[in-house]
ZAVO-637869 format. One record per residue (C-alpha): residue in one letter; x, z, y negated. Coordinates in pm, whole numbers, padded with zeros to 5 digits, always signed. Layout:
<vozas>
AXZY...
</vozas>
This chain:
<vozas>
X-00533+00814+02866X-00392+00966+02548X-00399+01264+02484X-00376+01491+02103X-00221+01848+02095X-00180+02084+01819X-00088+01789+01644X+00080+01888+01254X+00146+01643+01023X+00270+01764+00654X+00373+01517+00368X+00540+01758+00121X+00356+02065+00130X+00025+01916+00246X-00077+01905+00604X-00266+01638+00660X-00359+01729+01017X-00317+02134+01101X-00275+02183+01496X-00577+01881+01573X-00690+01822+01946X-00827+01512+02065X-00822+01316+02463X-00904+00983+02453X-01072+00878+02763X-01085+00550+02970X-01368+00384+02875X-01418+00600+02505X-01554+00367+02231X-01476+00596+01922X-01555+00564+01578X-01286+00763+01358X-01444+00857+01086X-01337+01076+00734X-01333+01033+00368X-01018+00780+00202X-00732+00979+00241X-00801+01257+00532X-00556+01063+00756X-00738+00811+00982X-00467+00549+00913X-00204+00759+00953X-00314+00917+01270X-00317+00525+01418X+00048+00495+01339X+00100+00841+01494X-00054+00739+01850X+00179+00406+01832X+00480+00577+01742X+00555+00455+01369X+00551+00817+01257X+00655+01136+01393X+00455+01450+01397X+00598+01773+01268X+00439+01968+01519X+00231+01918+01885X+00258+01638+02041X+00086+01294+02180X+00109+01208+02523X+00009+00864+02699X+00133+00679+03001X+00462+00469+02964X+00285+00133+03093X-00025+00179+02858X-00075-00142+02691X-00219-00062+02316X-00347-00343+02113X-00302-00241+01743X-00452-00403+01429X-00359-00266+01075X-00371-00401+00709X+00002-00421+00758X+00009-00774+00962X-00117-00987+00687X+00241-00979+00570X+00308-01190+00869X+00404-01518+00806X+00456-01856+01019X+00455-02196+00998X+00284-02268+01339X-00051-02348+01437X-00331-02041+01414X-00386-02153+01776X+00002-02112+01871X+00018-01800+01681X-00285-01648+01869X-00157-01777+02213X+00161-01595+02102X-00033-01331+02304X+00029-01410+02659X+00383-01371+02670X+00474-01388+02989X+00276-01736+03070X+00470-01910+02772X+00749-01757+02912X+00682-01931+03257X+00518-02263+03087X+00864-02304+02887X+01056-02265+03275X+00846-02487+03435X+00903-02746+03224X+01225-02765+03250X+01273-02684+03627X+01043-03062+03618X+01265-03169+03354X+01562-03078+03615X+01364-03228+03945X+01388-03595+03765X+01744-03593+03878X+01787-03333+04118X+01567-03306+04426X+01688-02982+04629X+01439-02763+04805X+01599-02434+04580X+01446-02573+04277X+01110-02723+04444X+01083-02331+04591X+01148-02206+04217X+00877-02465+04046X+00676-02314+04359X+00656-01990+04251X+00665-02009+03854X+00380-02227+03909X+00166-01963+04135X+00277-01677+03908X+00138-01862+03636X-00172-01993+03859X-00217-01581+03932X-00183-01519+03518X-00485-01767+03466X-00176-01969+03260X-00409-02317+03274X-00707-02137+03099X-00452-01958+02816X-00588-02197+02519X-00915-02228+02649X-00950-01841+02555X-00765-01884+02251X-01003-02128+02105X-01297-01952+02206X-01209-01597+02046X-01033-01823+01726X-01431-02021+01731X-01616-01668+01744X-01401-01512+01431X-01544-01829+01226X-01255-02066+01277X-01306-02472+01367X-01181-02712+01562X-00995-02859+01243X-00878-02485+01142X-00723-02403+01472X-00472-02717+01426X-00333-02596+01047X-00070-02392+00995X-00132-01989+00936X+00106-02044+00603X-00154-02240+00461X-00464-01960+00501X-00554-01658+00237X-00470-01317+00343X-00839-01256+00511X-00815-01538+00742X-00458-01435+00850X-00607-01091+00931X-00834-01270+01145X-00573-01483+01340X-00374-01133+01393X-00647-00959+01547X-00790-01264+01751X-00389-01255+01889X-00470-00875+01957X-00787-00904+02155X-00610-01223+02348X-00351-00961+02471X-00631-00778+02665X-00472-00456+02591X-00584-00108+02726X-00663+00042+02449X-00770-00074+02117X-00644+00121+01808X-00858-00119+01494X-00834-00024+01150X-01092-00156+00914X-01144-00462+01169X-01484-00557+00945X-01310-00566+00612X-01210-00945+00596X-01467-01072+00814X-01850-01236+00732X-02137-01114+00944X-02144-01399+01169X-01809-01312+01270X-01877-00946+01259X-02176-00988+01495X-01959-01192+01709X-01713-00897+01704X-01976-00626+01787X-02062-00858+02062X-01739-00887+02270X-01658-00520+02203X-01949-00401+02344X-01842-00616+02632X-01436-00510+02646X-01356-00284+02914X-01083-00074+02757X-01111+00225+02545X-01151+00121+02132X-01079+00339+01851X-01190+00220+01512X-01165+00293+01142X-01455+00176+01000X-01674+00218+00695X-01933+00008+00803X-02206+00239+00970X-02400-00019+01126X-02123-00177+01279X-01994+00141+01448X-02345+00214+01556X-02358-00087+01804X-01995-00049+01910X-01948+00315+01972X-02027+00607+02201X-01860+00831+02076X-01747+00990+01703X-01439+01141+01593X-01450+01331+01284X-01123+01363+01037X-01166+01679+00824X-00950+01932+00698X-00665+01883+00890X-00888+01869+01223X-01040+01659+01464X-01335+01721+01541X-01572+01500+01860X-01939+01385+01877X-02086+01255+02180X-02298+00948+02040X-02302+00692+01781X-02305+00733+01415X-02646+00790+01387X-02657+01043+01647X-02326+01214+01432X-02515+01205+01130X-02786+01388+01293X-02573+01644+01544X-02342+01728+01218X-02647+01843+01019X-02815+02043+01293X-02424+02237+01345X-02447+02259+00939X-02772+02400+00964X-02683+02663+01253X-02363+02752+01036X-02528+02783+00694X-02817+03040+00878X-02482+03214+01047X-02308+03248+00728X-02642+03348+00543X-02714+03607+00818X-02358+03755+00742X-02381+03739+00427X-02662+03958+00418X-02511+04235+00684X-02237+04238+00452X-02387+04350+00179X-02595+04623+00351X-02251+04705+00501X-02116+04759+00149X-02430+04915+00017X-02381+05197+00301X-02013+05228+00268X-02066+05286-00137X-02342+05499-00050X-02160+05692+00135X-01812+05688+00053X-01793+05962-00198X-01942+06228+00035X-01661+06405+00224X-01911+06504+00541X-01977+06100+00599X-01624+05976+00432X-01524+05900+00832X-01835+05700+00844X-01751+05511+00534X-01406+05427+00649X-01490+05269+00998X-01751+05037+00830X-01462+04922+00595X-01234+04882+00922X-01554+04721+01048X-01583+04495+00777X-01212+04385+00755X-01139+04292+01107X-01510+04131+01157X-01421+03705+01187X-01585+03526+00854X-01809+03259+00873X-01740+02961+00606X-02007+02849+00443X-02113+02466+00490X-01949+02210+00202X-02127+01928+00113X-01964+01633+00175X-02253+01423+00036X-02263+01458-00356X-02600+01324-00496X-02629+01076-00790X-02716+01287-01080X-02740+01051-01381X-02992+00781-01523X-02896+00443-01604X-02990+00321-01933X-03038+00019-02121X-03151-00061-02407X-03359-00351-02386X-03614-00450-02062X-03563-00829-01981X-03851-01069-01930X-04039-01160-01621X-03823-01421-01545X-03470-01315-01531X-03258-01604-01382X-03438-01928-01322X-03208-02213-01133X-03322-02566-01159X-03183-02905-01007X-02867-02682-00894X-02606-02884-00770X-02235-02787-00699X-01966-02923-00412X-01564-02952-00390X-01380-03186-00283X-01396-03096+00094X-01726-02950+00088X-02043-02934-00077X-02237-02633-00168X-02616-02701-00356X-02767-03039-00364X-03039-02997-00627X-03187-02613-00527X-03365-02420-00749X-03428-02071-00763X-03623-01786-00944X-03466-01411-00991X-03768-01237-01117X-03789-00913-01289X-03720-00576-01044X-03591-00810-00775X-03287-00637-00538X-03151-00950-00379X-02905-00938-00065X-02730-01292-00061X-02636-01321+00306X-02418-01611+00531X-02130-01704+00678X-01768-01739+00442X-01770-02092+00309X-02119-02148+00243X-02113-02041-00124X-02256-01716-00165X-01953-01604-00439X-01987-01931-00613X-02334-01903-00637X-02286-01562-00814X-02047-01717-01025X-02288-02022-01123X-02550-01690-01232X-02264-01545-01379X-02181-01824-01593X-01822-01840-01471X-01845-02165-01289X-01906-02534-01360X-02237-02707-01199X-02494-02951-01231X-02815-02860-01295X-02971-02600-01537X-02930-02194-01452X-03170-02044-01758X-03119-01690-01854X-03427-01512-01940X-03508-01321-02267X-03360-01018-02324X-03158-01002-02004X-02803-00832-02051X-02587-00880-01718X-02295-00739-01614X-02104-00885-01310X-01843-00672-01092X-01600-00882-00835X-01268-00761-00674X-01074-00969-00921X-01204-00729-01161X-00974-00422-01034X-00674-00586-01226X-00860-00571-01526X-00843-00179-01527X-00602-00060-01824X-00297+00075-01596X-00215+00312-01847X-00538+00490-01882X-00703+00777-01767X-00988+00740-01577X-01187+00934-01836X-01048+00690-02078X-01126+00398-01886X-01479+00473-01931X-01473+00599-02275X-01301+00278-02396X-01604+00077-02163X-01904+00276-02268X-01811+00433-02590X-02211+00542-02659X-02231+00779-02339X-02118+01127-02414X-01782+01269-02201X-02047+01509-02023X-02211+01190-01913X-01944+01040-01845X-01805+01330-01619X-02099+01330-01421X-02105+00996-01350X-01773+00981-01239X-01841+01334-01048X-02092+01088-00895X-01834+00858-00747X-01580+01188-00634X-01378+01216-00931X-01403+01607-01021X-01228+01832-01208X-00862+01738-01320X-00924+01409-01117X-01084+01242-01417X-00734+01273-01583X-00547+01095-01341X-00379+00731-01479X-00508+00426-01277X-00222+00281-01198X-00140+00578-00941X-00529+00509-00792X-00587+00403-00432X-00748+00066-00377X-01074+00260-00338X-01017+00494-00603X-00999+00174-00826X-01340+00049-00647X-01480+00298-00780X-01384+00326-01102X-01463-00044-01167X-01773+00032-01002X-01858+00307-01234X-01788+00102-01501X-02046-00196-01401X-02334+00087-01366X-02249+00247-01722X-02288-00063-01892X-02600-00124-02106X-02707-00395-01862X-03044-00461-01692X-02918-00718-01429X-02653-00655-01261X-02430-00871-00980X-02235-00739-00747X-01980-00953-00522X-01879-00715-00228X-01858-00378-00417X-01814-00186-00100X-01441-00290-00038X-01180-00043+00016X-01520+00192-00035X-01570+00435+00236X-01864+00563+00412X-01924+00881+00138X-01853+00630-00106X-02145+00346-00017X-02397+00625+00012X-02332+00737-00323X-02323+00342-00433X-02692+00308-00260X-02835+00605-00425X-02705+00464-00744X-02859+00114-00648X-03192+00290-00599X-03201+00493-00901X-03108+00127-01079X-03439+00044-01263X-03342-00337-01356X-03244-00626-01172X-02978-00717-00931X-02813-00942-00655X-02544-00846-00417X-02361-00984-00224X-02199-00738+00064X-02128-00733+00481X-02236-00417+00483X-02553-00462+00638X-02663-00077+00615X-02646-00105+00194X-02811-00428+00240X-03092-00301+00443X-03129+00014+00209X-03112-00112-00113X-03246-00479-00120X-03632-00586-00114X-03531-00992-00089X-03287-01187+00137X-03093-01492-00022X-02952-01733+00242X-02777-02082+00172X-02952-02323+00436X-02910-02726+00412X-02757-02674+00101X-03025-02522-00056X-03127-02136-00200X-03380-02004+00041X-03557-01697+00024X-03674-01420+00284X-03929-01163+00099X-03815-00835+00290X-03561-00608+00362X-03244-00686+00563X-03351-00539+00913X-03713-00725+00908X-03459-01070+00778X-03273-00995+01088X-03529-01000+01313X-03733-01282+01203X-03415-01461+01230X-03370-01357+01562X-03726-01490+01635X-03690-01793+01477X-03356-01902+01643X-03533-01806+02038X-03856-01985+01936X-03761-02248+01744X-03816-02624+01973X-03548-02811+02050X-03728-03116+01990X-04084-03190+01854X-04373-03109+02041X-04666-03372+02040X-04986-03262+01873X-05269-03205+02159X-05443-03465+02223X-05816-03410+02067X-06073-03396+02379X-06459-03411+02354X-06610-03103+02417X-06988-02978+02464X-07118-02812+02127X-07043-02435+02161X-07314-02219+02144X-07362-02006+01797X-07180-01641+01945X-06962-01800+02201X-06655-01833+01974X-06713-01416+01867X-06738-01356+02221X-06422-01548+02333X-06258-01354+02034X-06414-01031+02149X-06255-01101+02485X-05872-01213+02368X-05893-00922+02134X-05956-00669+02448X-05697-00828+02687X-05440-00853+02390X-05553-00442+02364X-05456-00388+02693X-05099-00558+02726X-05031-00326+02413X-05088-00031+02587X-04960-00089+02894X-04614-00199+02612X-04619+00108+02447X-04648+00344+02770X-04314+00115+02918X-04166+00183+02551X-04237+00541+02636X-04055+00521+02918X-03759+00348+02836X-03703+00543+02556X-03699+00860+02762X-03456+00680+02978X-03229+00584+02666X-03232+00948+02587X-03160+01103+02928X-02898+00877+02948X-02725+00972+02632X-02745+01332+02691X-02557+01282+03000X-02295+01070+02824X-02244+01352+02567X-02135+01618+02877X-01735+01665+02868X-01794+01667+03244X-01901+01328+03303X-01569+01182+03217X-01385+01332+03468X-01602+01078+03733X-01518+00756+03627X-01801+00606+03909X-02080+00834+03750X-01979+00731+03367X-02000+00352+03469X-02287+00428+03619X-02452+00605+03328X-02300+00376+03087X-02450+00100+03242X-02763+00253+03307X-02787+00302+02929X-02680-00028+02844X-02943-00156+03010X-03210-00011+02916X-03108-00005+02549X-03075-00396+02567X-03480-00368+02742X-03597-00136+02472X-03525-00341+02211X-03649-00676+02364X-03965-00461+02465X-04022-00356+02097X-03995-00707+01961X-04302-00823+02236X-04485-00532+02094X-04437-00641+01745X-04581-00998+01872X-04839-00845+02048X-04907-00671+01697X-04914-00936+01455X-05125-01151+01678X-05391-00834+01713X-05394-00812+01342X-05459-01242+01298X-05748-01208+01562X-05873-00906+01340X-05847-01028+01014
</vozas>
């Protein structure tokens, strides 16, 4: 499909990419993957042709259709409809609806059998296009990226730069390309929309290549990772999880490879010094050194995950009760947010505040915060010292400072040693830490401001979507830090892997009210999941109450004894089909990882499917054993 060879690309006298191989395949779902700054981006506008390589080449088909989304398009402008915009896509059919109408326009006056013939076949071309179902599609891929009935009508001038975004790459999927190149896809869009997303890419039948930093994301979308390091490319068969864990067993192998060399080396040397002085084994000496120059090194592993290695401080522990909300309400003009909720942030709590864009989970922060006007009471509890980090708060860096400075100026009491470490923390090392911000990256400045929240002398902390412009290297170190964090906090975030790793409470805004979920983000999803399936869709009638015969002193034990066995039983027979499937899941991934396999597009639909399939009946299997579970555990308690 497209295929990468001994592709060089230099800017000045770096090479960003150093003779890198890579064939995308029909059918590849690839996650491209590297630190900021290692080239993902670039390599996107490579394979469309916006740059030029300096060396190699890419090679592709001249009739491949390539769908491309990049942070560039939310320069586009228009005055038309988000719907028109979108259906912008399907070129051809506006082309032909526009004809039609005015070959009818024409047939009002002129009745010859050329133009009947013409309207004839525009209008079976654009019967064959699926023309009459064009905005049908539009408003269902506009409705699954979060937008209304009301939205799709109002002009794309009148929308912020993340719902533009949206529009552009609803246009992109509408175009039903062959291959989609997506860069940061997740980064302006909520979680119902992201699911949604997930959802029909799993289901798209082209080949996908995405820069992404959110891991979860790219672990239900993707079969395959490409890694950007050092100026190569280098391929895992698998998801991210399966990367993380493939890439540590290869780091393993070469860290025992290089220690094993290491260690011939030196008895190498220790021989050739031994030896090299005495003129009846000086031959000897020299064809070790000859031995020892040509032999091929091995490099030894660098770790490309630094550890948090600093303590938080504060000076003062807060109360039990940290925030308490009461009689909170707040609404604008065209909406309305909380209608009299109350609330309790309690000492030690990690709060996730999850939902859909619109429903107030920034203003809420901001009501906590103390930066926004409500009704109602929000109490701040004794001794609790906040600090509160937003996006906005990126242009309040000092331009003209170093990044050292930055923090010096923040959090005079920490020593520069500190301070160095901390920021070593969040990748700045060395002569980094002298660099002025205004020449930062947008995630370079994430971090810094991000550094800054955690070195303030603050025991609560909130956090409204700190992992922007962060990428994957960066949130790990940003959920270490989290974890280390011995006070208070509530984020807000769509990255659902920080969410499930660093929060012990889910927030949601339901009927316009604060509702709580006392878990982490995984078990939140799945009740959810439960209680959207089981919920009724109307009321169910209590049973009506029947006279029965007066049961005999052991007869309820027994019939307990009894439910308790037969429960037993399904779970057994669960867990040996679990067994099984997941055996399945993994033969069926090892034979997806085989170069091989892609040359027989029949046996990698067949496998592919195969997998899907039982994937999709592991995890519905897993949830009846969880049921099965809880209702063992009621009977025994």
């Amino acid at each position: 499909m497209i295929a990468i060879n001994n592709l060089t690309f230099e800017i000045g006298a770096r090479a960003l990419y150093d003779e890198a191989n890579w064939h995308i395949k029909p059918g590849d779902k690839t996650g491209l993957i590297g630190a900021n700054g290692t080239g993902k981006t670039t390599l996107l506008k490579l394979i469309v042709g916006d740059m030029k390589p300096t060396g190699g080449n890419i090679s592709m088909s001249k009739d491949l259709k390539i769908g491309y989304l990049n942070q560039d398009l939310l320069s586009y402008q228009s005055d038309k409809s988000i719907l028109h915009v979108a259906m912008e896509a399907f070129t051809r059919q506006n082309e032909l609806h526009g004809e039609i109408e005015n070959l009818l326009k024409k047939l009002e006056t002129d009745y010859s059998d050329d133009l009947l013939h013409k309207l004839s076949d525009k209008q079976h071309e654009f019967e064959v296009l699926d023309g009459y179902n064009i905005e049908f599609k539009a408003h269902e891929i506009l409705a699954g990226l979060g937008f209304s009935e009301e939205d799709q009508n109002r002009p794309l001038a009148e929308f912020s730069g993340g719902w533009r975004m949206r529009v552009m790459l609803a246009k992109i999927l509408l175009q039903a390309p062959d291959i989609l190149l997506l860069d940061e896809p997740t980064n302006h869009l909520d979680l119902p929309s992201i699911k949604w997303l997930e959802s029909y890419l799993q289901a798209f039948d082209g080949a996908i290549v995405i820069v992404s930093h959110d891991r979860w994301f790219l672990d239900r979308v993707v079969n395959r990772i490409v890694e950007s390091r050092k100026g190569k490319l280098t391929s895992y068969a698998g998801n991210y999880t399966f990367y993380t864990e493939e890439k540590g067993m290869r780091e393993e192998i070469q860290r025992n490879e290089y220690k094993n060399q290491q260690q011939k080396i030196k008895q190498e040397e220790r021989l050739i010094e031994r030896f090299r002085a005495k003129a009846s084994k000086a031959k000897f000496a020299q064809s070790r050194i000859k031995m020892l120059d040509k032999m091929d090194r091995v490099d030894d592993v660098d770790d490309d995950n630094p550890s948090v290695n600093f303590s938080f401080k504060f000076s003062k522990q807060s109360g039990r009760h940290v925030i308490r909300l009461e009689d909170v309400s707040k609404s604008y003009p065209a909406i309305k947010i909380l209608s009299h909720s109350s609330a309790v942030i309690e000492k030690g709590d990690k709060i996730a505040l999850i939902g859909a864009n619109g429903r107030g989970k920034s203003t809420l922060l901001r009501i906590i915060a103390g930066a926004e006007s409500f009704e109602g009471e929000c109490i701040t509890g004794h001794n609790v010292t906040e600090t509160f980090f937003a996006q906005h708060q990126l242009e309040s860096l000092h331009l003209e400072n170093e990044v050292l400075q930055e923090l010096q100026s923040f959090a005079p009491k920490h020593t520069e040693t500190e301070l160095r470490s901390i920021l070593g923390s969040f990748l700045f090392t060395g002569d980094d830490v002298f660099k002025k911000i205004k020449v930062l990256s947008g995630g370079e400045k994430s971090r810094v401001a991000l550094a800054k929240a955690l070195t303030a002398d603050a025991n609560f902390l909130i956090l409204d979507e700190p992992t922007n412009h962060l990428d994957i290297q960066s949130v790990n170190i940003l959920i270490q830090a989290l974890n280390q964090f011995e006070g208070t906090f509530i984020v807000v975030s769509h990255d659902r892997y920080l969410l499930d790793n660093v929060a012990n409470k889910i927030w949601f805004i339901e009927d316009q009210k604060i509702k709580e979920y006392p878990g982490t983000y995984a078990e939140y999803e799945d009740w959810q999941s439960k209680r959207v399936i089981t919920a009724p869709k109307q009321p169910i009638a209590p049973p009506k109450k029947e006279e029965k015969p007066a049961a005999k002193p052991h007869q309820h034990t027994d019939d307990k004894s009894k439910q308790l066995k037969k429960l037993n039983q399904s779970l057994q027979q669960i867990e040996e089909k679990i067994a099984l499937l997941e055996t399945e899941v993994k033969n069926a991934e090892l034979e997806l990882g085989q170069e091989g396999i892609y040359q027989d597009m029949a046996k990698l639909n067949s496998v592919n499917e195969r997998y899907q399939k039982a994937k999709t009946e592991l995890q519905v299997t897993q949830a009846d054993w969880e049921s099965l579970a809880e209702q063992i555990m009621e009977l025994e308690g």
